[in-house]
N, C-alpha and C positions, 0 to 999 in steps of 0.2 A: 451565431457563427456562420459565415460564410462558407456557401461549400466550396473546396479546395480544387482550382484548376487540373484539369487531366495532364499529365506530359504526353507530350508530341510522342509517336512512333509511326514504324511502318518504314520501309525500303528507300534508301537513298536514291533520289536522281542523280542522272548521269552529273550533271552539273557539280549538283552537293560532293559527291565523289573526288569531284576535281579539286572543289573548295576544302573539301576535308585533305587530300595530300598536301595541297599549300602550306595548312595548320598543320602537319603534321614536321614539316622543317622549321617552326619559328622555336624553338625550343624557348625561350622567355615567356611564349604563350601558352606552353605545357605547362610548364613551371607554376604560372597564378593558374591554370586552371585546378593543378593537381593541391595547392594552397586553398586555393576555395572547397576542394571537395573533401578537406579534410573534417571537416566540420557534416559531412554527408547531407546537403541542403537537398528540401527539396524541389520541384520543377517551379517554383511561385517565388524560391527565394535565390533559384539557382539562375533565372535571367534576369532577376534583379542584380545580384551579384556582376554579371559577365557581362552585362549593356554596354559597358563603355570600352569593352578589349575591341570593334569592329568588326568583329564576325558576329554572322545570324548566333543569335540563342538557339536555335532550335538545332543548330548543324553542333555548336559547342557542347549542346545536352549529349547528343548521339556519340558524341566520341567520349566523354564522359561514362555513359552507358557502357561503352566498350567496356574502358578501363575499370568498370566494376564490376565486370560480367568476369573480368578472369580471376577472381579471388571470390567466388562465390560459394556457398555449399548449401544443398538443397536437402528440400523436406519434403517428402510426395507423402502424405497425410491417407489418400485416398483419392480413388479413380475417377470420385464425383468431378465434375467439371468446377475450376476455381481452388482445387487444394492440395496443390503442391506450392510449395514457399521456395525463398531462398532468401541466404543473408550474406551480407561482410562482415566480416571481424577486424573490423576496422583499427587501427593501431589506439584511439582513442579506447574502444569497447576490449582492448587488450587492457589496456590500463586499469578500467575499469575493476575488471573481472581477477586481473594480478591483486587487486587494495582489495577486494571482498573477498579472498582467496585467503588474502593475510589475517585479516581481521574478521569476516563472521564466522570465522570459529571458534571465536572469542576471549582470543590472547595477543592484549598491545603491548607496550613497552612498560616494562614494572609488573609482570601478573594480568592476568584477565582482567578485562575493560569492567568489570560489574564486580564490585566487591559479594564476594560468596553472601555474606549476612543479609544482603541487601535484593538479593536474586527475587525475591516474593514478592518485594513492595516494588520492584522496578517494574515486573512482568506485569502485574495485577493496572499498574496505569498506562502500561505501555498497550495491553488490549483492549483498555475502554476508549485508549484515543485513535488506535486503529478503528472500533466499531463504531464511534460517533462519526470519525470520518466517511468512514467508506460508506454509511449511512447517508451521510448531505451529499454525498456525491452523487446519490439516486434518488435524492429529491426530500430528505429528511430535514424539516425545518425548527431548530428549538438551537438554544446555547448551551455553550462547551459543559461551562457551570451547572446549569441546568440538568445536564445528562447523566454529568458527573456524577451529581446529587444524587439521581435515581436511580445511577449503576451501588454506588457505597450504599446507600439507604437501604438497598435492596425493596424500594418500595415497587409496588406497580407501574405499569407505564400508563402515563394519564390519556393518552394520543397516540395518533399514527406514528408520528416520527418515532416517539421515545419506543412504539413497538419495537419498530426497523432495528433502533438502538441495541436495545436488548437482545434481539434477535442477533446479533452480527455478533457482541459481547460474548454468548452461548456459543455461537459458530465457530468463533475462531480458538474458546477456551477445549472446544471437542475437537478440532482438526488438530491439536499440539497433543490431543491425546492419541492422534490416528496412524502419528508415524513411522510405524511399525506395518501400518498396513498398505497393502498394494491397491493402484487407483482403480477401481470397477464402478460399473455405472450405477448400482448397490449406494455407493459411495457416496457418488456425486448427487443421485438423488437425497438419500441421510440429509446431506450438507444445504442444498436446497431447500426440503422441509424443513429443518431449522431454523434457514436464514428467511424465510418466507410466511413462519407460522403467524396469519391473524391479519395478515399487511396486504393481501390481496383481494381485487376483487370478490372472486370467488376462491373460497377455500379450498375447492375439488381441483384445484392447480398446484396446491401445497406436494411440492418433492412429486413431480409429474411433468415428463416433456410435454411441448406443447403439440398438437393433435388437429393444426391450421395452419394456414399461412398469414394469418392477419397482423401478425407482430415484424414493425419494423423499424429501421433506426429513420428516424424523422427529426427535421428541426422545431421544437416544439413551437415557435414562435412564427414561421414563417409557413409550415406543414411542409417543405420541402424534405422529399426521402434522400436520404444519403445514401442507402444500404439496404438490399432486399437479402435477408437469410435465408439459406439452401431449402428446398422444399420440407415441409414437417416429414416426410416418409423417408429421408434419408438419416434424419436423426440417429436412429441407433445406433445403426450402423456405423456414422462418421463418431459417434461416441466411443465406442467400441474400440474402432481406428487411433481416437486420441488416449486412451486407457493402453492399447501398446506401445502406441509412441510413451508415455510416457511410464512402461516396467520396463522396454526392453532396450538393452542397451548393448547395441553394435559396437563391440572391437574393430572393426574395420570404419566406422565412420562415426569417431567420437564429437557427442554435444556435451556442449559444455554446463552442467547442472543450475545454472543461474540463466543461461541460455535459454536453456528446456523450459524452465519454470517461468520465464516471460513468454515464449509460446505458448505455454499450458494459455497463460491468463489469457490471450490473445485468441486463442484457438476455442476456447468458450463462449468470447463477445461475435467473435466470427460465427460460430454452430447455430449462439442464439437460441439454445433448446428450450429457454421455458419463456411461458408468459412474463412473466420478470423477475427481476435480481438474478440478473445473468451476468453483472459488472460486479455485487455483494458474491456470487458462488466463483467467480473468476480468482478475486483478488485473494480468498480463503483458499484455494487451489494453489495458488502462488506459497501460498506461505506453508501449506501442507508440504510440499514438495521438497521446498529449501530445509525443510526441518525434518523431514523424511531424507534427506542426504548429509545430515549433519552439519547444518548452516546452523546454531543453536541460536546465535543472536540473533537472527531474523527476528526473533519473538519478543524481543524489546525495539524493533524498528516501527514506527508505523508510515508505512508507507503514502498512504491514502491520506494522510495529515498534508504530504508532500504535495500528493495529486492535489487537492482541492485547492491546492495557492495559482494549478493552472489548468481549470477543468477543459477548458478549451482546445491548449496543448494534447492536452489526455485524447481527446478522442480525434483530432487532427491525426496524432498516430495512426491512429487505426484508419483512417481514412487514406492516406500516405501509404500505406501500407498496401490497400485493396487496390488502389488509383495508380500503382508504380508497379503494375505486372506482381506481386504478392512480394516485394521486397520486405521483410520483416526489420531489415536494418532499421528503420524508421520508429520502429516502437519498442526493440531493443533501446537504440539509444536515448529515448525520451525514459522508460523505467530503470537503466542504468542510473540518468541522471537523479532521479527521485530518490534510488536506493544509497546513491552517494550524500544527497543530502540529508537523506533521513537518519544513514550513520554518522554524520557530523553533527547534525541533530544531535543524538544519541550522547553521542561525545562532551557537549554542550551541557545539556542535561546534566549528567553523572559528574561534571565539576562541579558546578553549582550547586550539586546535594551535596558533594566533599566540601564545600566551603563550608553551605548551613550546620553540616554535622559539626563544622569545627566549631562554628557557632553554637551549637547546642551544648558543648563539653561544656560551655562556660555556665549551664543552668545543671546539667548533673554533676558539677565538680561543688557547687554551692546551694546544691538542693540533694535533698535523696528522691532522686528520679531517676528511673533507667529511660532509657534511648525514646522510647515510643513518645515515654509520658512529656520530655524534652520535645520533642518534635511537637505533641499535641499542642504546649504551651504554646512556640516557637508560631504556629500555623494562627493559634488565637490572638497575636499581637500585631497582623495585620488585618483579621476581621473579628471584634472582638465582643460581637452579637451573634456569632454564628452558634449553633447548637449542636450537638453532637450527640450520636445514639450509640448501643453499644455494636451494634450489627455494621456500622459504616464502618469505626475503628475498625473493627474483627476485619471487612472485607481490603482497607486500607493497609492494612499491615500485615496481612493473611492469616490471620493469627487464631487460635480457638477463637470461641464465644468466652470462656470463663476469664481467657488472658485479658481480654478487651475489658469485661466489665471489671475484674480488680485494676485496671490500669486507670478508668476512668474515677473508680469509687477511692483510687489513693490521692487521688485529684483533689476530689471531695474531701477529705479526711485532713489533706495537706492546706485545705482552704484556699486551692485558687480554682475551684470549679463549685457549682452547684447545683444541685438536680430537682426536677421533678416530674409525675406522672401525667402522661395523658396518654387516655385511652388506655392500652396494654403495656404503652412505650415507657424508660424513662429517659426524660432527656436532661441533659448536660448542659449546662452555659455557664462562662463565663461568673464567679462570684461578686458581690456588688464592691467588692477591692480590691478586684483583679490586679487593675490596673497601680493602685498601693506598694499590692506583695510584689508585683514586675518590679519596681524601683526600687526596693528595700532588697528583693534579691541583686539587682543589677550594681548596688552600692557596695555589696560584699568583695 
């Protein structure tokens, strides 16, 4: 990735001055500027934009700056030099915040977006595709499938990656249990140890800030630093700071709870407090928060499925952000954008399972099967080698252990499944006329 040019600043000359009142009577030239900035570019894409109106870019930026300097509201974090913020609530991130306002609290048109029955099975894959994510995102390399496998199976993780995996699975299943509680650096460590257990270097960094300066954001490919993080001796301190910003909440200068909780994330990859998984304790921060304020659907969103379609974008933000005088607009409206996709996402999803479910009435209307057992067959008829244990059902469906194995052993007894042991396990495939009883049911 390329590092992102600096925008121009610093006091106008007399000259610029003069060239700035000219623009300031062409009203057609306010007009596309105020059109261009609607979209909030930044310095790299905002004089590519304006090249061809005849004014300097750089005189065009400043008076831009202006006009978004007067609708600002600020975040002074702490005295250290570098943390104080400030954003726009731009009429786009109004929008935004109005559709997540309406909807993640979990009721669309006809009833809540998640049918009740369904709430378990949706949650339980909605956090393994969170944790695979936001896993590759920090350098976790295996497939979706793959993951999948070993999150249901509940086996071991074989490798680094599937650690992270797991790791992140565990993390985000305990911050949806934390929301009750208030953020302390107690916390955020917990959340750390967790999301770091086995996956570092050195272990004595597990849930521990770090205690140096030798961590920084770099382009792994080119060694170019983007980002030097605040001395390791301010750490608590600025932790501390981010722990109030985000319990106490000013009547006098209201943020907006999706707002805060994009800074939160922000404000971690900023501190930078530990040797690593500071992007994996960020993104689990974000989602603690939203669900600590009663955003409930967050927890069927995965965001970080979003991110990794533009790793690039992701951390551009953040750079935009450090590079534009600490404008946070920039990373706001990049996690807006993911969290809108990731509810339409979402959206997307849960038809598709209302169709398959319509689908599967037509094997419990003409089998004695309940739901799960429908589903099972359903999932066996487009891989139809695949095996099955009784611990994956259980964690697929969230079901006991006992519900899972009568579910699978009615399988057996109904003749389209068939079992056998290895090792302690027993496993489930496919009967050798699987494919027979499919058609003699389908003919009914």
């Amino acid at each position: 990735m390329k590092k992102p040019e600096t925008p121009p600043n610093g006091s106008l000359t007399i000259e610029q001055r003069e060239e700035l009142l000219t623009l300031l009577e062409k009203s057609e030239v306010i007009e596309e500027l105020n059109q261009i900035d609607k979209d909030y570019p930044y310095w790299e894409q905002f004089k590519y934009k304006t090249k061809h109106m005849g004014f300097d870019p750089k005189l065009l930026w400043r008076f831009i700056k202006i006009q978004r300097g007067r609708n600002m509201s600020n975040i002074k974090l702490n005295d250290v030099n570098g943390f104080s913020f400030k954003y726009n609530t731009t009429s786009k991130i109004l929008k935004f915040l109005h559709e997540f306002d309406l909807y993640l609290g979990g009721v669309m048109e006809g009833g809540s977006i998640i049918p009740n029955e369904e709430k378990s099975r949706y949650l339980i894959s909605s956090i393994m595709e969170e944790a695979i994510a936001s896993s590759k995102l920090e350098g976790a390399v295996t497939t979706r499938e793959m993951a999948k496998d070993m999150l249901r199976s509940n086996r071991k993780p074989k490798n680094h990656s599937e650690r992270m995996i797991l790791n992140n699975y565990l993390t985000i299943k305990k911050v949806l249990e934390f929301k009750n509680r208030k953020l302390s650096k107690e916390l955020i460590l917990e959340i750390h140890s967790t999301i770091s257990k086995g996956t570092l270097e050195n272990d004595i960094n597990e849930g521990k800030f770090r205690r140096n300066n030798d961590v920084n954001v770099v382009d792994h490919v080119t060694g170019e630093i983007y980002y030097y993080p605040p001395h390791y001796q301010h750490i608590d301190e600025l932790i501390e700071d981010l722990c109030y910003f985000a319990n106490h909440e000013d009547e006098s200068k209201f943020i907006h709870p999706i707002i805060k909780a994009i800074t939160l994330h922000f404000l971690i990859g900023y501190i930078h407090p530990f040797v690593d998984g500071n992007g994996r304790t960020a993104r689990a921060l974000f989602y603690w928060y939203l669900v600590s304020k009663g955003y409930w659907l967050i927890e069927y969103l995965s965001i970080s499925r979003i991110i990794i379609q533009s790793p690039s974008q992701y951390a551009k933000a953040y750079l935009y952000t450090e590079y534009d005088e600490n404008d946070l607009t920039y990373f706001l409206d990049f996690n807006l954008k993911a969290l809108g996709l990731a509810l339409e996402s979402l959206k997307l999803y849960i038809s598709r399972k209302i169709n398959e479910k319509t689908r599967l009435f037509k094997f419990i209307k003409n089998e004695n099967f309940n739901e799960r057992q429908a589903s099972i067959i359903s999932d066996l008829l487009t891989d139809n080698e695949k095996s099955l244990t009784i611990s994956e059902i259980q964690t697929k469906y969230a079901v006991v252990y006992q519900t899972a194995r009568l579910d699978l052993i009615g399988l057996v007894e109904m003749g389209y499944l068939q079992s056998k042991t290895i090792g302690k396990k027993n496993i489930f495939y496919p009967a050798d006329n699987f494919e027979q009883k499919i058609q003699i049911l389908s003919n009914k």
